[in-house]
VMD Tcl script that draws the C-alpha trace (Angstrom):
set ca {
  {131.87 -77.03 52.84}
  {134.35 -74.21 51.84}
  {135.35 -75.68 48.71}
  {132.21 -76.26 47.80}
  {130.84 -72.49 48.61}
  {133.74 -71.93 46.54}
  {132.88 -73.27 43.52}
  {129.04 -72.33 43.36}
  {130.72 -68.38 43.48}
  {133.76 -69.18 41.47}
  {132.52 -66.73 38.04}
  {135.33 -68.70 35.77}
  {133.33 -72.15 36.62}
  {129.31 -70.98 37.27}
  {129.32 -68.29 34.15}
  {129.59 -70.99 31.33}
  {127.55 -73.42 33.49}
  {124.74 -71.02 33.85}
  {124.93 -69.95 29.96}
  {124.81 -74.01 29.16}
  {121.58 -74.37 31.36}
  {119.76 -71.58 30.30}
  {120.50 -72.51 26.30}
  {119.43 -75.74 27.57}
  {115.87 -74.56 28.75}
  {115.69 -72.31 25.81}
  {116.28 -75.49 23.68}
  {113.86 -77.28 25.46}
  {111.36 -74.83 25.49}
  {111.47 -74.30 21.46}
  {111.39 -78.03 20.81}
  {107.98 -77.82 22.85}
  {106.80 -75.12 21.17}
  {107.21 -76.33 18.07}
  {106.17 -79.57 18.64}
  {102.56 -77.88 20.68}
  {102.54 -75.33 17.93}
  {100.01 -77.49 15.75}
  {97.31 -78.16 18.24}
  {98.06 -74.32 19.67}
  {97.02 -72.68 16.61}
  {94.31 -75.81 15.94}
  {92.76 -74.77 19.31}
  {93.41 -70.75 18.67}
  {91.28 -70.92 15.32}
  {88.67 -73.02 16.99}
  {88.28 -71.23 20.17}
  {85.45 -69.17 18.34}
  {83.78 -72.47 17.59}
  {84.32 -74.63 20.51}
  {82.99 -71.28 23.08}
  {79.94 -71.61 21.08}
  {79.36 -75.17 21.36}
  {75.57 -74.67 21.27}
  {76.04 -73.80 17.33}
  {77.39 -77.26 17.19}
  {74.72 -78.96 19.13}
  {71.82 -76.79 16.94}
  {73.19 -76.85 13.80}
  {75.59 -79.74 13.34}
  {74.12 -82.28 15.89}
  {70.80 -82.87 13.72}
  {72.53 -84.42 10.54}
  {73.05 -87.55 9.61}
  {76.92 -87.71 10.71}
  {75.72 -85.83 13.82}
  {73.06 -88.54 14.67}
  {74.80 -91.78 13.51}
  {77.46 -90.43 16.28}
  {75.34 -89.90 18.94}
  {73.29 -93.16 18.50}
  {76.99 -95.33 17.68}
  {78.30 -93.87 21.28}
  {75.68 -94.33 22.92}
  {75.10 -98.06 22.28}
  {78.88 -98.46 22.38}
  {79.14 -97.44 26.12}
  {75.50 -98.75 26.91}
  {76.32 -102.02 26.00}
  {80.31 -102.22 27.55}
  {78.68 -101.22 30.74}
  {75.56 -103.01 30.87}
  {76.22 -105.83 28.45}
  {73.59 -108.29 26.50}
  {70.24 -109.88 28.60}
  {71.85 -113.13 30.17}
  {70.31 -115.77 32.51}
  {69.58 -114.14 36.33}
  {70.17 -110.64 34.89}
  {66.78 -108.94 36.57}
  {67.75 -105.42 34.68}
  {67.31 -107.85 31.54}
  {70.25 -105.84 29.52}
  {68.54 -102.11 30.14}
  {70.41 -100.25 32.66}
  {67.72 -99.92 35.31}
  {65.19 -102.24 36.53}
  {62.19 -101.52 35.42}
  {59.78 -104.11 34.16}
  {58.15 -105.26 37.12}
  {57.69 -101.69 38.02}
  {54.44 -99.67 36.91}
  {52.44 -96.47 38.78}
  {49.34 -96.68 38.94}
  {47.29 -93.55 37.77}
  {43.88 -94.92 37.94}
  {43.03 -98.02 39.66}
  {42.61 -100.85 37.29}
  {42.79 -98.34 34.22}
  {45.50 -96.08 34.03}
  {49.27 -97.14 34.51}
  {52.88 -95.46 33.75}
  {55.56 -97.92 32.83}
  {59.26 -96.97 32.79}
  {61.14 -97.82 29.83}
  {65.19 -97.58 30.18}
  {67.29 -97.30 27.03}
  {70.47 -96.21 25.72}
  {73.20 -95.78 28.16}
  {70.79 -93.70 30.76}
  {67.59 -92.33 29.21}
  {64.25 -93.36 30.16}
  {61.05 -93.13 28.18}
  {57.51 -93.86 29.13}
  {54.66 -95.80 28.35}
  {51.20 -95.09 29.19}
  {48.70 -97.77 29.35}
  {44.60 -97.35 29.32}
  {42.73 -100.72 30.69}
  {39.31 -101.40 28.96}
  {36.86 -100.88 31.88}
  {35.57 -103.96 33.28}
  {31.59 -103.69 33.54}
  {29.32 -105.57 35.46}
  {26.53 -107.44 34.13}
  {23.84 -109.27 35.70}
  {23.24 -112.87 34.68}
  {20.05 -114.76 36.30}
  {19.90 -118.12 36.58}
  {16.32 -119.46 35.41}
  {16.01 -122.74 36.94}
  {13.65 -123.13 39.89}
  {16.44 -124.28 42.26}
  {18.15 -120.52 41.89}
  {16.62 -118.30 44.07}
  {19.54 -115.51 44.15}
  {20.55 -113.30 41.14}
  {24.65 -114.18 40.51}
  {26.79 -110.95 39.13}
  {29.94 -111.80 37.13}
  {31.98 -109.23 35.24}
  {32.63 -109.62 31.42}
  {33.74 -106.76 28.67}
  {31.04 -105.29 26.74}
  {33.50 -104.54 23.96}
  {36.17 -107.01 22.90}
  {39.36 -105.70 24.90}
  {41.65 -104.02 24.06}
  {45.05 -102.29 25.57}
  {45.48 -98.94 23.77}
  {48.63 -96.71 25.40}
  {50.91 -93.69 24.34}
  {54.39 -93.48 24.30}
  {56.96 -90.53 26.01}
  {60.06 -90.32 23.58}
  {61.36 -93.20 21.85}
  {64.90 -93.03 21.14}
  {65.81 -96.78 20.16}
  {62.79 -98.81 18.81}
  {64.23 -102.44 19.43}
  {64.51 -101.70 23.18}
  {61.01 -100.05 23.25}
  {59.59 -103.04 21.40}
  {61.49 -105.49 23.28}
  {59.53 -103.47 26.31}
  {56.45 -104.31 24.78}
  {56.43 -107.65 24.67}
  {57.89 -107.97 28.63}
  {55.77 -105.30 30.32}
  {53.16 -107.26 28.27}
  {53.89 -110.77 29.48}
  {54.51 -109.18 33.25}
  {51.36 -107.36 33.40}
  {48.45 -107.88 30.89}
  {48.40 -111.87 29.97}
  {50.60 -111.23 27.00}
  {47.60 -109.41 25.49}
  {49.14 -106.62 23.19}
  {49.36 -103.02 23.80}
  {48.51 -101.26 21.01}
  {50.30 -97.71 20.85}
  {48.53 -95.13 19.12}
  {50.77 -92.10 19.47}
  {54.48 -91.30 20.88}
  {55.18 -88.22 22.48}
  {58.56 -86.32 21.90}
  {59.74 -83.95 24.42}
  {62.16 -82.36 22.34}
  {64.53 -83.28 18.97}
  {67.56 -84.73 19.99}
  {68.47 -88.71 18.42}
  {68.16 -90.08 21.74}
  {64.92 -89.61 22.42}
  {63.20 -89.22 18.65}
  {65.84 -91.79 16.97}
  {62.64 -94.68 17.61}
  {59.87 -92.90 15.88}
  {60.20 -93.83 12.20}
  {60.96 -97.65 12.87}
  {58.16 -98.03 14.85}
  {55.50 -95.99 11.93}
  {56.92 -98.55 10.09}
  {57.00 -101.84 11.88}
  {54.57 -104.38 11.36}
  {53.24 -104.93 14.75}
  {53.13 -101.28 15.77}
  {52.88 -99.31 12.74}
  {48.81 -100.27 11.79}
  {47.73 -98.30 15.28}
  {50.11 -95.63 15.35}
  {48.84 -92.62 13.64}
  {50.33 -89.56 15.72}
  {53.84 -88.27 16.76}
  {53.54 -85.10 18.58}
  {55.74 -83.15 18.71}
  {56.85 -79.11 19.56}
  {55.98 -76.60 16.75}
  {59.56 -75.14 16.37}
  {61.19 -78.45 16.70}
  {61.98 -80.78 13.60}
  {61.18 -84.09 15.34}
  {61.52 -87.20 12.84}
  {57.92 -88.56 11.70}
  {55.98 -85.94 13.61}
  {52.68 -85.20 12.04}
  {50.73 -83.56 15.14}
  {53.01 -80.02 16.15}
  {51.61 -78.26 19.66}
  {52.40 -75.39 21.19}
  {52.77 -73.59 24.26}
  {48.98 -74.64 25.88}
  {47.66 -76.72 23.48}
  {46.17 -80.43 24.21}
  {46.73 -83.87 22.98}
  {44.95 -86.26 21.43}
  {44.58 -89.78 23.30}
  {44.20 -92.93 22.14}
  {40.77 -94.77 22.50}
  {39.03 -97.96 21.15}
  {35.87 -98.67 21.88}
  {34.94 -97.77 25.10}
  {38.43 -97.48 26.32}
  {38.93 -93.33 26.03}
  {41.92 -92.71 27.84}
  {40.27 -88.73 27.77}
  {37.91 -90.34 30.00}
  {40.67 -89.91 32.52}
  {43.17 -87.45 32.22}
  {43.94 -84.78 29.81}
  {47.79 -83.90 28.53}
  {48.81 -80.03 28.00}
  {51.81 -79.19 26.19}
  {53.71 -76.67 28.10}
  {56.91 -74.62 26.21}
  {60.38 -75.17 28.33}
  {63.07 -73.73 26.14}
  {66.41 -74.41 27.28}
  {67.89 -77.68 26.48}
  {66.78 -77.08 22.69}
  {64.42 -74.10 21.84}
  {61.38 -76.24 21.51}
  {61.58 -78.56 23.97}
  {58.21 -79.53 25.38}
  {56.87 -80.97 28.95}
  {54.31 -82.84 28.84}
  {51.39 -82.05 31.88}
  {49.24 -85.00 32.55}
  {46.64 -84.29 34.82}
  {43.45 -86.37 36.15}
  {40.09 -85.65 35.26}
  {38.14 -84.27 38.30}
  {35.79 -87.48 38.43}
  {38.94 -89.34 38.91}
  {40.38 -86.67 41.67}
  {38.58 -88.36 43.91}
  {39.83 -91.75 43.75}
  {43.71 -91.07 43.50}
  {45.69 -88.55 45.31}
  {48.22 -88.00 42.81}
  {47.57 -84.17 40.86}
  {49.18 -85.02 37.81}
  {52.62 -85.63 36.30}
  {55.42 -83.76 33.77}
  {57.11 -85.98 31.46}
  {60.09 -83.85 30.88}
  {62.55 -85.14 28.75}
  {66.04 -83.50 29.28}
  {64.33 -80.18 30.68}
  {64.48 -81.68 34.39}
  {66.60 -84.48 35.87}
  {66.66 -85.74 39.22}
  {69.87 -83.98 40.42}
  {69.12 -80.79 38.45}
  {68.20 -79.12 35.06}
  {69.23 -80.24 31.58}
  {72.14 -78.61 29.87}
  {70.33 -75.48 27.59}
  {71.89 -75.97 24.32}
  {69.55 -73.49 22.89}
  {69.28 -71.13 25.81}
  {70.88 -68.20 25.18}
  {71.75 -67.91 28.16}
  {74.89 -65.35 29.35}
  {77.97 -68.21 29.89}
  {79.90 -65.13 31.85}
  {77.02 -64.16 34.09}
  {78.63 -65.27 37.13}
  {82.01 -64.14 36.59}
  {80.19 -60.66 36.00}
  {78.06 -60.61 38.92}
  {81.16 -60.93 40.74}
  {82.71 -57.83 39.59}
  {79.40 -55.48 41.56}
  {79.20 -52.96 39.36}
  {75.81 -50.87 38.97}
  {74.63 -52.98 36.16}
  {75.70 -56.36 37.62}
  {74.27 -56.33 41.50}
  {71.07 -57.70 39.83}
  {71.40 -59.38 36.46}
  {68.49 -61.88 34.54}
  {69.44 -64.28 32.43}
  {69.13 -64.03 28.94}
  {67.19 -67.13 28.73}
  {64.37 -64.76 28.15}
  {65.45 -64.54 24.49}
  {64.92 -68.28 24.23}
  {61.27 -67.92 25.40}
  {60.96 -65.25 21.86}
  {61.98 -67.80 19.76}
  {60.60 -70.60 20.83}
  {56.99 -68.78 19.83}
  {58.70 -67.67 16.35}
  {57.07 -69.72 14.23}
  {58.86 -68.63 11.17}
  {62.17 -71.24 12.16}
}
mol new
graphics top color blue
foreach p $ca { graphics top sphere $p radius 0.5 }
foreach p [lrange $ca 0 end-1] q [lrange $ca 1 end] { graphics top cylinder $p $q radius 0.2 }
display resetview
């Protein structure tokens, strides 16, 4: 024990020891440097950039590199997760099960059928039911006594329905054809008009294949979509308050029903639009259900979509923290959002 408290004291011994281990660490601590240096001063010229990752979202995300990305990732981790349809699979290779589910809106008439796609988004179909009409047959022969009543369509039926954001158009026509088969004697649903909540690839990527595919493209006239947003192959731009058209045929007027308003929720991109689907009052009566908002990545279940296009102060917290005069009560700056979203001149 003495000898050794000897030697860690001894200057002739610990001196040059010392000087070795801190050249050492110096040494060490250069090689480091210079090997971090690259990605230091990468990261110090791009810190500008990457703390304004909603320039990159607005601006860089709707190009062609920006969408073939998002689309290539998206059915890259979609499909290592929840792999091709095989035999007993009951989500049938979408990542929810969802064909054998439907809500029904009006009885008979009006459902709302879930469609999964990508890796976790969800679109919507919403199907109108020709009205089945009673009419009164009377059998002439002197044995019938008693008038029979059987039901038959007046008009020849036929399924018409609207879609809520279509981001891959094989998986919403693969839909199609299985919500089809499940619910409606394989008769086909003919979609007059999709619905896009707001621009990103993932929920307008669908929109152009299906104007021009064979079996959907002859009914489908309108793509709706917000005024300030470019959404691919819209033709019909709303605003804050205005209404959409519905599809009909015949006597099938789905604006018999329900009406949709287009309501402005800028935040996730500056025109993002939710979609208000409300009952007609004749119809109040018969279903309990008010009405429903078809989102898009405004809302989620856990919480509210990311705002890209918000505006909105990243340091607000971090200043409210600080309780200064200005800071005890602070808005957000979202409200700047809100401005732009009714510029028209974008």
């Amino acid at each position: 024990m003495i000898a050794t408290r000897e030697f860690r004291h001894n200057p002739c011994l610990m001196a040059p020891l010392t000087f070795v281990g801190v050249l050492l660490l110096c040494a060490f601590w250069t090689i480091a440097f210079i090997w971090k240096f690259p990605i230091f001063a990468l990261g110090y010229l791009l810190s500008p950039l990457i703390n304004r990752t909603q320039f990159i979202i607005e601006f860089l995300y709707p190009s062609g590199l920006g969408r073939w990305v998002h689309l290539t990732i998206s059915r890259l981790v979609g499909r290592s997760m929840h792999g091709k349809p095989r035999q007993g699979d009951k989500n049938r290779g979408f990542h929810s099960r969802s064909v054998e589910t439907r809500i029904e809106v009006v009885p008979k008439r009006l459902y709302i059928h879930p469609l999964p796609q990508f890796l976790d988004n969800i679109g919507y179909l919403v199907v109108s039911l020709p009205e089945q009409k009673e009419v009164t047959v009377v059998d002439s022969t002197p044995l019938a006594s008693i008038s029979t009543s059987t039901k038959q369509n007046v008009d020849p039926p036929r399924i018409v329905a609207f879609l809520v954001d279509c981001g891959d158009a094989t998986e919403v026509m693969r839909h199609l054809k299985l919500i089809s088969e499940v619910h409606y004697q394989k008769k086909k649903i003919h979609v007059q008009a999709i619905l896009s909540t707001h621009k990103h690839h993932d929920h307008t990527a669908g929109n152009a294949a299906l104007l021009k595919n064979q079996v959907t493209g002859p009914d489908l006239k309108i793509v709706v979509g917000g005024a300030v947003e470019k959404v691919p192959g819209c033709n019909y731009f709303v605003e804050n308050g205005d209404f959409v058209p519905l599809p009909k045929f015949g006597a099938n007027q789905m604006n018999d029903m329900i009406e949709i308003e287009a309501v402005a929720t800028p935040a996730h991109t500056r025109g993002s639009i939710t979609y208000v689907m409300r009952l007609k009052p004749d119809y109040l009566m018969r279903n309990s259900a008010l009405g429903f908002l078809f989102t898009g990545d405004t809302m989620f279940s856990a919480g509210g979509g990311v705002p890209f296009e918000a505006d909105i102060d990243v340091n607000q917290e971090a200043k409210e923290h600080k309780q200064s005069f200005t800071s005890i009560v602070r808005a957000s700056a979202s409200i700047y959002a809100v401005e732009r979203c009714l510029e028209k001149s974008w």
